[in-house]
N, C-alpha and C positions, 0 to 999 in steps of 0.2 A: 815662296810662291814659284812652282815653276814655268820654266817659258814654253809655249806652244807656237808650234810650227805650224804655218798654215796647210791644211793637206794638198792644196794644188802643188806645193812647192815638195811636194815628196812625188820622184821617179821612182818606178818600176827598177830596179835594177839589172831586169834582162833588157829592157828598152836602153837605157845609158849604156851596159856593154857593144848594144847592137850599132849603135849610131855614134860612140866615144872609142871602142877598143877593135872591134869586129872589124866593122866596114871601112874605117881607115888601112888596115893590115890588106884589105883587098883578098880578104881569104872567104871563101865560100863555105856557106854553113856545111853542105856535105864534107868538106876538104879538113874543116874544124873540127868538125863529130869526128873524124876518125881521127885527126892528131889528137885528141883529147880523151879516146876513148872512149865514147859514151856513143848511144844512138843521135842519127839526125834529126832523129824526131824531139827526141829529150832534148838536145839542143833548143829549135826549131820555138818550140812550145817555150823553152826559157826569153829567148829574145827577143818573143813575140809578145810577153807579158802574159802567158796564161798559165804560166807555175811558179812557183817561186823558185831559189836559189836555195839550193843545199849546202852544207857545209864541203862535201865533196866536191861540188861543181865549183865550190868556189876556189879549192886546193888547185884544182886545176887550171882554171883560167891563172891562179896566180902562178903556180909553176909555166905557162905558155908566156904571158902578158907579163909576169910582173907587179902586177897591182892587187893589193895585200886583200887577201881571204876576209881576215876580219873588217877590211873597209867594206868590202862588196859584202859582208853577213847583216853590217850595222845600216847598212842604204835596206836590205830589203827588210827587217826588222822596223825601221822609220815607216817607209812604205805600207806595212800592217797594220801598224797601229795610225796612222793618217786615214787608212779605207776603214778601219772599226771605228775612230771618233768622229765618222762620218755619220753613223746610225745608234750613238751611244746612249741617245737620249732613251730608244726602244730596248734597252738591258735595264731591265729590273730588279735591282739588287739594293737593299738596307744596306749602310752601313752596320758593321757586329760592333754589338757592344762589346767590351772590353770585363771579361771573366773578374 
């Protein structure tokens, strides 16, 4: 049986970077977007919780910060699957028999 994570206890993991890694460094999201190379707005949109995390965004933050890609892949990965077993009851799908 496995264990289920309740979804309120699953962050956004642009929201934990924002409030855990960001705004303690005291760096401004403009100032970030450009050490990081990416636009502020793709930034922006990360931290704010309305895109998820890519696997590049996340190279990056680990190359700047430190704090390992595949930890930040596996928080928004949790994150997705907490917001889909929120409505899972409305997926309608058999189980397949087995051929």
């Amino acid at each position: 049986m496995a264990l289920k994570m309740h979804s309120s206890l699953a962050v956004h993991v642009g929201d934990w970077l924002k409030t855990e890694i960001v705004a303690p460094a005291g760096i401004s999201v403009t100032a970030l977007a450009e050490h990081l190379g990416v636009s502020r707005q793709a930034l922006s949109t990360l931290l704010n919780g309305n895109a998820s995390l890519s696997a590049d965004m996340a190279i990056r933050f680990e190359k700047a910060f430190g704090v390992k890609a595949d930890t930040l892949l596996r928080m928004q990965a949790t994150y997705e699957l907490a917001q889909a077993r929120l409505h899972e009851r409305d997926i309608k799908v058999r189980k397949l028999a087995a051929a």
